[in-house]
C-alpha positions in Angstrom: 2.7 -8.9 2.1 2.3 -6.1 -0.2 2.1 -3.1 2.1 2.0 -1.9 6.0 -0.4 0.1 6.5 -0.3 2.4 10.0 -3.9 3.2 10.8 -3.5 5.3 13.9 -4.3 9.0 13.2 -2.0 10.0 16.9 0.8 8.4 15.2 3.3 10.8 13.6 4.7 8.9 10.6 5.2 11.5 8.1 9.3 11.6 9.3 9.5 8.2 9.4 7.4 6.8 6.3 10.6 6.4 3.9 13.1 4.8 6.1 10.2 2.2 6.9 9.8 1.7 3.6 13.6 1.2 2.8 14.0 -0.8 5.7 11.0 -3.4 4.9 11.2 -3.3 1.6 8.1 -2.7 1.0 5.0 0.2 0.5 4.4 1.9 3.7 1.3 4.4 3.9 -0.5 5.9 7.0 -4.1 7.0 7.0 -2.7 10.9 8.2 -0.5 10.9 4.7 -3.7 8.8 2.3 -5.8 11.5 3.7 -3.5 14.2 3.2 -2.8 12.6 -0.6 -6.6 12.4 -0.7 -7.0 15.7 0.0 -4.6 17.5 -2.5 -6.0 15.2 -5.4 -9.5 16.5 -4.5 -8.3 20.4 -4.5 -6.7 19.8 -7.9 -2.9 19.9 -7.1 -0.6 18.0 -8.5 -0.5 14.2 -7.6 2.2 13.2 -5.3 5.6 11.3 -7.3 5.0 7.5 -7.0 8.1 5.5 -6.5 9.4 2.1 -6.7 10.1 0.2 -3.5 
């Protein structure tokens, strides 16, 4: 698996996206933070930092 993705918009991930991330190992989105990154991109503002899980 390269990725969880959490596709429930109720769900409040944005305080807990990291520590899933460190704890699987692995890329974890949300649709509530793609859209948000989706958003930001489309109003011009900087793109997010990308890391390395």
């Amino acid at each position: 698996m390269d990725a969880v993705f959490l596709s429930c918009t109720n769900l409040r991930t944005a305080g807990i996206l990291h520590k899933l991330e460190a704890k699987l190992s692995m890329l974890v989105l949300s649709s509530n933070h793609s859209l948000a990154w989706h958003m930001s991109t489309l109003a011009g503002m900087a793109e997010p930092e990308t890391r390395e899980i």
